[in-house]
C-alpha positions as CSV (number, residue, x, y, z in Angstrom):
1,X,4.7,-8.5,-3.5
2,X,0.6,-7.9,-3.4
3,X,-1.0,-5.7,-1.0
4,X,-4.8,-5.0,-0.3
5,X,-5.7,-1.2,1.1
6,X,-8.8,-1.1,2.9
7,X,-10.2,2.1,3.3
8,X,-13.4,4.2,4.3
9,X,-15.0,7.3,3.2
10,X,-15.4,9.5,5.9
11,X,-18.9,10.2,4.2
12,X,-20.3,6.9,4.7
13,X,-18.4,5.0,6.7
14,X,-18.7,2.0,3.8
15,X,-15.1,-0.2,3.9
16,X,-14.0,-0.7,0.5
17,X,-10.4,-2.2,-0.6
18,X,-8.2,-2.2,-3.7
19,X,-4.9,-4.0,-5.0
20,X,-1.5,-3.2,-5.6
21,X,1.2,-5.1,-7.1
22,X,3.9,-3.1,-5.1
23,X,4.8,-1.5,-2.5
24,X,5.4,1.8,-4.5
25,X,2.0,1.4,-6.1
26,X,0.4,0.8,-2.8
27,X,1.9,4.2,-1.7
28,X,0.7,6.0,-4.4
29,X,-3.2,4.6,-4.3
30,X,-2.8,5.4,-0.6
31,X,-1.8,9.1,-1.5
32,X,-4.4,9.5,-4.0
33,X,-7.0,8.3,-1.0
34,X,-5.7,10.4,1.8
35,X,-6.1,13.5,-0.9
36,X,-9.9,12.3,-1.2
37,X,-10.0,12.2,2.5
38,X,-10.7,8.6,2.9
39,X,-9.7,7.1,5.8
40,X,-6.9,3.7,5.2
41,X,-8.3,1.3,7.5
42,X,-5.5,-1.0,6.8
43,X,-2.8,-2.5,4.7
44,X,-2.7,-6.3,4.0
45,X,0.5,-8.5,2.3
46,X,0.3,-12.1,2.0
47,X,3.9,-11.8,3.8
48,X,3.8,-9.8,6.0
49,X,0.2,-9.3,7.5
50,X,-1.3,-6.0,8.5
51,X,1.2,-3.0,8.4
52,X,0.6,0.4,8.2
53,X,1.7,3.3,5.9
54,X,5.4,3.8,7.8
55,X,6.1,0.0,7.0
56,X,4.8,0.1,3.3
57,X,7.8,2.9,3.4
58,X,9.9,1.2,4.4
59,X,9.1,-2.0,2.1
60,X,8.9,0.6,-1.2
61,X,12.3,1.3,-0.1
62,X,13.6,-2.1,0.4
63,X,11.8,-2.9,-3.2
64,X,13.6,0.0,-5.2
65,X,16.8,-1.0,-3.8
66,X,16.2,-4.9,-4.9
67,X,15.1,-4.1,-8.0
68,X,18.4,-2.9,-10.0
69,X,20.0,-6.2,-8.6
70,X,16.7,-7.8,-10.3
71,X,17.5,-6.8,-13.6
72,X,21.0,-7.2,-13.6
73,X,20.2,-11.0,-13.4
């Protein structure tokens, strides 16, 4: 599932947003901004709407556990 991350540097205030093909992904471009100290504004998914980092847990979870069933298809 997509997600968008919309984030801010706390420079300049200037919203910006990138893509992710996954949850996990998402998690991990999210890490790499909070280490740059840019604020996430939000998290989009054409499912489920705006969520924030504790949800995108929980749906990185919910992927890694779907995936092995995926493959054994």
């Amino acid at each position: 599932m997509p997600y968008t991350v919309v984030f801010s540097a706390m420079d300049n205030g200037d919203a910006s947003a990138t893509d992710a093909t996954t949850a996990k992904e998402a998690l991990a471009i999210i890490d790499a901004l909070q280490r740059s100290h840019e604020e996430i504004i939000f998290i989009r998914s054409p499912h489920e709407g705006e969520i924030g980092v504790e949800m995108l847990r929980v749906l990185a979870k919910e992927e890694e556990e779907e995936l092995p069933m995926a493959m054994g298809q």
